[in-house]
C-alpha positions in Angstrom: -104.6 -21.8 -17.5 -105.4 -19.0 -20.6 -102.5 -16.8 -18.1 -100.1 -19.5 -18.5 -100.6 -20.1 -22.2 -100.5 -16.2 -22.9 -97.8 -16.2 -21.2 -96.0 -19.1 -23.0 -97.4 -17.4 -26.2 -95.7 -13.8 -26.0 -92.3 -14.9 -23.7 -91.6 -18.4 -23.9 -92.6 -19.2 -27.1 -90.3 -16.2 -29.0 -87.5 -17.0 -26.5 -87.6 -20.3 -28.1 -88.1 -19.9 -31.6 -85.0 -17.1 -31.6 -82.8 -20.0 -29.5 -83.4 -22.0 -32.5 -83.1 -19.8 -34.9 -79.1 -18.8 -33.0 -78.5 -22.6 -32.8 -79.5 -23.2 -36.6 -77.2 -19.9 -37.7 -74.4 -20.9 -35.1 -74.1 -24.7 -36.8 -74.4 -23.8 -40.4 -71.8 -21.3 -39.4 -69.0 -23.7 -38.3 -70.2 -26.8 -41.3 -69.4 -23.8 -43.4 -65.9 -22.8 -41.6 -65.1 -26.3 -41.3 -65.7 -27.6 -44.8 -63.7 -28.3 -47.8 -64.6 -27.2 -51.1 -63.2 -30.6 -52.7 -66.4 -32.2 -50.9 -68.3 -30.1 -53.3 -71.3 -28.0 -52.3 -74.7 -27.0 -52.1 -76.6 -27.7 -55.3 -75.6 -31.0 -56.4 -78.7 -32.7 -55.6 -81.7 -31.7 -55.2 -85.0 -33.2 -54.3 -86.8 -35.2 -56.5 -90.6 -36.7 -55.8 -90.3 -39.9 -57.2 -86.9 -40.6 -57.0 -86.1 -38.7 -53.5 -83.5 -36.6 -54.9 -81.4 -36.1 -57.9 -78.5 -34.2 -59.7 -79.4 -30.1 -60.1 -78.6 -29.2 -63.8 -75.4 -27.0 -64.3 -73.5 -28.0 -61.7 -70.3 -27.1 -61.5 -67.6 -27.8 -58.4 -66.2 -31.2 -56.7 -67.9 -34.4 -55.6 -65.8 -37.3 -53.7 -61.9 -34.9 -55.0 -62.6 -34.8 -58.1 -63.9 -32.0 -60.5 -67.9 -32.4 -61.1 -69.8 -31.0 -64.0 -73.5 -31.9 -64.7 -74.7 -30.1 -68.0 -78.4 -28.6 -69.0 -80.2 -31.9 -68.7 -78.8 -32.7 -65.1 -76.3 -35.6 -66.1 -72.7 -35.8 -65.6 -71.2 -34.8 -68.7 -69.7 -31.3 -69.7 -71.3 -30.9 -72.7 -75.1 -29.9 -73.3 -77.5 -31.3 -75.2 -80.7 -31.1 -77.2 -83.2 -33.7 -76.7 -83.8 -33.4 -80.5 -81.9 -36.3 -82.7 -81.3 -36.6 -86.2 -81.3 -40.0 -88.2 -77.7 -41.1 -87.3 -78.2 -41.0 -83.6 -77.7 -43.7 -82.0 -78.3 -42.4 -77.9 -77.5 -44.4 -75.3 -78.3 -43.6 -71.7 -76.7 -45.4 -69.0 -78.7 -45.6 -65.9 -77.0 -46.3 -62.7 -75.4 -46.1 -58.8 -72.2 -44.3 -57.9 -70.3 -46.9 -59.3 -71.0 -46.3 -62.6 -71.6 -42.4 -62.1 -67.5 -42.6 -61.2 -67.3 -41.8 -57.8 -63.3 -40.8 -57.3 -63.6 -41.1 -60.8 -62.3 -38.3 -63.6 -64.8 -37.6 -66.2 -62.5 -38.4 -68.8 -62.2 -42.3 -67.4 -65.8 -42.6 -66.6 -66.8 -46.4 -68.1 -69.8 -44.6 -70.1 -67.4 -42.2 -71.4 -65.1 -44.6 -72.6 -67.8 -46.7 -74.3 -68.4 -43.6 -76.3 -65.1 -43.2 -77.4 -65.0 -47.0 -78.7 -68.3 -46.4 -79.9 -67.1 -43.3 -82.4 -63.9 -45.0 -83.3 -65.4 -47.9 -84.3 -68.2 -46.3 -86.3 -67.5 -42.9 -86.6 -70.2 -42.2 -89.2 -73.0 -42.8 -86.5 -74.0 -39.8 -83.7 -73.5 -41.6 -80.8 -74.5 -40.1 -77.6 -74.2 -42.0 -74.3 -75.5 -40.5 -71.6 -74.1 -40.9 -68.2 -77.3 -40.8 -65.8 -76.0 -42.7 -62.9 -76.5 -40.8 -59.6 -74.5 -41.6 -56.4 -76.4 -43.8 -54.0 -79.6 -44.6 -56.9 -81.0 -48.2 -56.1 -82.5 -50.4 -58.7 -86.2 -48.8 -58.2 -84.4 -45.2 -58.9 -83.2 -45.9 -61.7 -86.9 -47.5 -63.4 -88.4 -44.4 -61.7 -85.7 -42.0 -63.7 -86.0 -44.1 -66.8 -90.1 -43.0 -66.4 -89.5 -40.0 -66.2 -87.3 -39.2 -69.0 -87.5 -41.7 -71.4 -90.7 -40.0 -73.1 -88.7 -36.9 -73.8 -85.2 -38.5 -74.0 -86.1 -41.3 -76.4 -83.4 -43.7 -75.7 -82.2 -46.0 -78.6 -80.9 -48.2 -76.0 -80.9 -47.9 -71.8 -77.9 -49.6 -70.1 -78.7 -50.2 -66.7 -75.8 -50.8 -64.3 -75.9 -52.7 -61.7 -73.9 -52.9 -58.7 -74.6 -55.7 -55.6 -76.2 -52.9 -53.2 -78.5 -51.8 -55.3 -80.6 -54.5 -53.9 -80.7 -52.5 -50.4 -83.5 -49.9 -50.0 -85.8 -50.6 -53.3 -89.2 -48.3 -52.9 -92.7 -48.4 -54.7 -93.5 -46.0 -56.8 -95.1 -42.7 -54.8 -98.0 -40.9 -56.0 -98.3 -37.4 -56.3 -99.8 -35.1 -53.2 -99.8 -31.9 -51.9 -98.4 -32.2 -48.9 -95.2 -34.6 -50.5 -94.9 -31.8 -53.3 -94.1 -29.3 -50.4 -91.9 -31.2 -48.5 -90.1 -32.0 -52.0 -90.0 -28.3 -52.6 -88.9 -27.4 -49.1 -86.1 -30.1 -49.3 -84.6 -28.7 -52.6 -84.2 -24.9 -51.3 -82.6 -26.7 -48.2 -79.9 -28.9 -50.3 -79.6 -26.2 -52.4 -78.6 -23.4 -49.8 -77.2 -24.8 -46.6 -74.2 -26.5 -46.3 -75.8 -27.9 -42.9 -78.1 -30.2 -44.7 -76.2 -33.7 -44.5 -75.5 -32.4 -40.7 -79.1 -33.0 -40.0 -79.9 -36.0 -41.9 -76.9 -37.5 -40.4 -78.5 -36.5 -36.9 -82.4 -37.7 -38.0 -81.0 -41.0 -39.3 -79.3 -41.5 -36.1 -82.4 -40.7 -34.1 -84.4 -42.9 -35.8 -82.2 -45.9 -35.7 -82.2 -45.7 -32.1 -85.9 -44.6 -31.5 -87.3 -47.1 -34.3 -84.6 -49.5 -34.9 -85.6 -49.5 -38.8 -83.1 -51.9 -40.8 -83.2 -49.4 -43.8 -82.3 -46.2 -41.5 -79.1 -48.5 -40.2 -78.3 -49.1 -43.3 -78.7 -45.4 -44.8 -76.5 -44.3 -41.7 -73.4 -47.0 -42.4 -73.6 -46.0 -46.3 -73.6 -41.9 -45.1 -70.6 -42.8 -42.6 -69.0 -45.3 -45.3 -69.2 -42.2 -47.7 -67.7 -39.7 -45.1 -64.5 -42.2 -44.6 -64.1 -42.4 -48.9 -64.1 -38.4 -48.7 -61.2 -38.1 -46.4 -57.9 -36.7 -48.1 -59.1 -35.3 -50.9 -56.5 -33.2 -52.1 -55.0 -36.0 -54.0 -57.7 -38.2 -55.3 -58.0 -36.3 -58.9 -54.3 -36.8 -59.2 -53.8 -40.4 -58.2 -51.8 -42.6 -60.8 -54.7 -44.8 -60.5 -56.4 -42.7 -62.7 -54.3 -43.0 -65.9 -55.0 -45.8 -68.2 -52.0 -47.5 -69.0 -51.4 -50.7 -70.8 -52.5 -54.0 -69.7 -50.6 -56.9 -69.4 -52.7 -60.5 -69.1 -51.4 -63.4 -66.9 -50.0 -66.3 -67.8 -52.0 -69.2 -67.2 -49.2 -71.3 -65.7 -49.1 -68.7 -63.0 -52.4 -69.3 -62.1 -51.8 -72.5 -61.8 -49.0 -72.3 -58.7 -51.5 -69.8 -56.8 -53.8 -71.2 -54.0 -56.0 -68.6 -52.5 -58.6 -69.0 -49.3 -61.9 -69.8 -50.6 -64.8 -68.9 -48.2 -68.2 -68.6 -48.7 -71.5 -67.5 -47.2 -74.4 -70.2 -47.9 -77.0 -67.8 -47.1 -76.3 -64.9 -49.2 -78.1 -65.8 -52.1 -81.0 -66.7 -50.3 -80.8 -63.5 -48.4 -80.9 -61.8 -51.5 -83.5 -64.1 -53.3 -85.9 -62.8 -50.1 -85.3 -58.9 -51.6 -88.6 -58.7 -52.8 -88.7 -55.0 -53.5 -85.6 -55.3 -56.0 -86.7 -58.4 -57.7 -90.0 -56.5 -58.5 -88.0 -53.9 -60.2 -86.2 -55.9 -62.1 -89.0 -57.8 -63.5 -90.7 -54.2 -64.4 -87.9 -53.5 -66.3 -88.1 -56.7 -68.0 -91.1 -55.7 -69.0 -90.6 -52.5 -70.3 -87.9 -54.4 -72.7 -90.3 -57.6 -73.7 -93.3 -55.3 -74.6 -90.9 -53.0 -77.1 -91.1 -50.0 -74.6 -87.3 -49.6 -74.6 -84.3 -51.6 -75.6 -82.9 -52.6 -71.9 -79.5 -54.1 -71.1 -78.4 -54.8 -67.8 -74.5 -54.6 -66.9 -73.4 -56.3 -63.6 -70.7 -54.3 -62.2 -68.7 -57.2 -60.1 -65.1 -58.6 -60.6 -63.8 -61.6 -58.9 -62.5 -62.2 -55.7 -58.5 -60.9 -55.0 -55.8 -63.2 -54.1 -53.7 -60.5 -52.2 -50.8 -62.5 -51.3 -50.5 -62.7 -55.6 -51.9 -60.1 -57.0 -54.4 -62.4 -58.9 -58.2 -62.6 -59.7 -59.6 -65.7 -58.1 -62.6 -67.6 -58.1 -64.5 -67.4 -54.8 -68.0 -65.8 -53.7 -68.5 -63.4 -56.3 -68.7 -66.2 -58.7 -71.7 -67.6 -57.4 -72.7 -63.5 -56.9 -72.1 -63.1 -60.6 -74.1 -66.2 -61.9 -76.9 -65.8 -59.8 -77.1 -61.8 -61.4 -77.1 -63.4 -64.6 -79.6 -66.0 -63.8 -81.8 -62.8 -62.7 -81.1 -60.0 -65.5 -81.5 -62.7 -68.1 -85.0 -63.8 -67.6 -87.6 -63.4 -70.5 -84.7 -63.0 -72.9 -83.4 -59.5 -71.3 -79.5 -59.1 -72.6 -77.3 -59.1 -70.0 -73.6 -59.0 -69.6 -71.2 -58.9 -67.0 -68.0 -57.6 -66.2 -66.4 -60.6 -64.2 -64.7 -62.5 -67.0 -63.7 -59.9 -68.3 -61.1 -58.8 -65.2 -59.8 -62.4 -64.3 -56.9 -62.3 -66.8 -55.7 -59.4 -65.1 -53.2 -58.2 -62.0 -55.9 -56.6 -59.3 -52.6 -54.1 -59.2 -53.8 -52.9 -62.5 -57.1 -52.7 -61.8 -57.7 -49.5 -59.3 -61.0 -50.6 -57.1 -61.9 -52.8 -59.5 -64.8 -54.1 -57.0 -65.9 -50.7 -55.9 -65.7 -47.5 -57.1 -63.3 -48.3 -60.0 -60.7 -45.8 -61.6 -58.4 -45.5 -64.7 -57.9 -49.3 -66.2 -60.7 -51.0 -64.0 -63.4 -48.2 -66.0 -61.5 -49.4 -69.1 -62.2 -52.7 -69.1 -66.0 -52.4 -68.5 -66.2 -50.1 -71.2 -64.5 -52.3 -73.5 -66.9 -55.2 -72.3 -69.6 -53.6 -73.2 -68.4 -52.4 -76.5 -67.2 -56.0 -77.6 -71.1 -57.3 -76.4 -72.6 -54.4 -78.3 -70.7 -55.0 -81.2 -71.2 -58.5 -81.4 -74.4 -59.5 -80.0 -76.6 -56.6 -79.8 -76.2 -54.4 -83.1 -75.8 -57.2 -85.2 -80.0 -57.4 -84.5 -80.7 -53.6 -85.2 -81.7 -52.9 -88.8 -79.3 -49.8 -89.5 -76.2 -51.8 -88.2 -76.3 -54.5 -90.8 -76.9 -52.8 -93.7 -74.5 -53.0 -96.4 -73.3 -49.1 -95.9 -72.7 -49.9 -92.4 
């Protein structure tokens, strides 16, 4: 027995450890031969401990075709900032998934963006600052663990928290701190940071683990990861689609409504499948909290448009109605503002609204930001001290 384990030890052993070390060289090799720059590249996230990972400060390359900048704070946004204010700041930090980080989307037509430009028109006296913290694939818990983190420091005058409808998938608990988990956090940054084979191997573990634990959540990380890979293909020419321009919007006639029939269908036990999401309603009611107890000023912005009537190009009433309401229902309890985008895109041509129910580009980002702007103006600073003066 100790002849066959000193034997393992000094032959078997090294033999292995060097085949691994060959295959591990050989496959970040070809990831690297094989990949395109326009995915981006190591260094855009970066492990976190609470929040599992997020976006490595000055960042600078492509995410999803399009030109990515993060600045010295680690948001999306190309200019850098101080964390100090002065007394006409008015910072906003928007909080949120892909969907409102822009995914596809240019900067410049980012709905956060936009609601700063309205913002400064429409006051231009005022500092306003809003903050685009939405990171790609952030659920609901995420985002209450990054508004922990940084609010101290950040001292929001008002957190935005977008909301899209799978955000309800994969909500955690809060993690305390150990040893060991600071390690592995450590190890995982150098990893994301440096090999361009890291998504290889998650990819491969989430696969194993599906089939070796058949774990809901790992099925459901590996269909987002392969849903992702198919929005990344032909990325040459998502920065310079014409989706991306915002061009002038035309509303539809109400009598045109009228001659459309679309297909309604409906799904009885959505709601009650999503009433059963423990996890996110938890969340929700923490940050609830937060806003009844004068922590922060919390909004909640549901990211949903109504259903499309392809055969018309029109907006039409079906499921994400009752989606929509039951959000509202939700979001609103113990007096927590909350406004949603659906109205606001029914008098429009789904033609003119790029993705409005996904990752939304040029006049679809638009029109959130000018919902928000129009509830801001008129139902939210009208109860802040500073906006009703008689200078303002």
């Amino acid at each position: 027995m100790n002849r066959f384990l000193t034997k393992f030890i000094k032959i078997s052993l090294p033999t292995i450890v060097v085949t691994l070390f060959l295959l591990v060289l050989a496959i970040e090799v070809w990831v690297r031969f094989s990949w395109d720059p326009k995915r981006g590249s190591p260094g855009f996230y970066i492990a976190s401990f609470s929040r599992l990972e997020q976006l490595a400060p000055n960042y600078s390359g492509w995410f999803a075709g399009v030109p990515i900048r993060t600045n010295n704070l680690g948001f999306r946004d190309p200019r850098d900032y101080s964390l100090d204010k002065s007394p006409n700041t008015f910072r906003i930090v928007v909080l949120g998934d892909s969907v409102t980080f822009g995914h596809g989307a240019l900067y410049e037509t980012t709905y956060p963006y936009l609601l700063e430009t309205k913002l400064k028109s429409w006051k231009p006296d005022v500092d306003w600052q809003v903050w685009n913290l939405a990171v790609p694939g952030y659920k609901t818990s995420q985002e209450l663990m990054y508004l922990l983190d940084i609010g101290p420091s950040y001292l929001p005058d008002l957190v935005v928290v977008g909301f899209y409808e799978n955000d309800i998938i994969g909500n955690l608990p809060e993690r305390k701190a150990t040893r060991v988990r600071l390690l592995v956090n450590r190890t995982k940054s150098f990893l994301k940071t440096h090999f361009y084979s890291y998504e290889f191997y998650k990819k491969a573990y989430l696969q194993l683990s599906s089939t070796l634990f058949a774990s809901d959540i790992h099925r459901q990380m590996l269909k987002n990861l392969f849903r992702e890979e198919k929005q990344l293909l032909r990325l040459d020419w998502v920065a310079n689609l014409e989706e991306q321009k915002l061009t002038p919007l035309k509303r539809i006639p109400n009598r045109h409504r009228l001659k459309t029939q679309c297909p309604s269908h409906s799904n009885p036990n959505l709601i009650d499948g999503i009433r059963r999401a423990t996890s996110w309603h938890n969340t929700v009611d923490r940050l609830q909290r937060l806003n009844r107890e004068g922590t922060y000023r919390i909004l909640f912005f549901v990211n949903i448009s109504p259903d499309i009537c392809a055969k018309d190009d029109l907006f039409y009433h079906g499921p994400h109605k009752l989606l929509n309401e039951y959000f509202l229902e939700v979001f609103s309890n113990g007096g927590t503002p909350v406004v949603s985008s659906y109205d606001a895109f029914y008098p429009y041509r789904p033609s003119q609204m790029p993705l409005a129910q996904g990752h939304s580009l040029g006049n679809a980002n638009l029109v959130k930001a000018e919902t928000l702007f129009q509830f801001l103006k008129n139902h939210f600073f009208p109860r802040i001290p500073k906006f009703t003066s008689k200078r303002n």
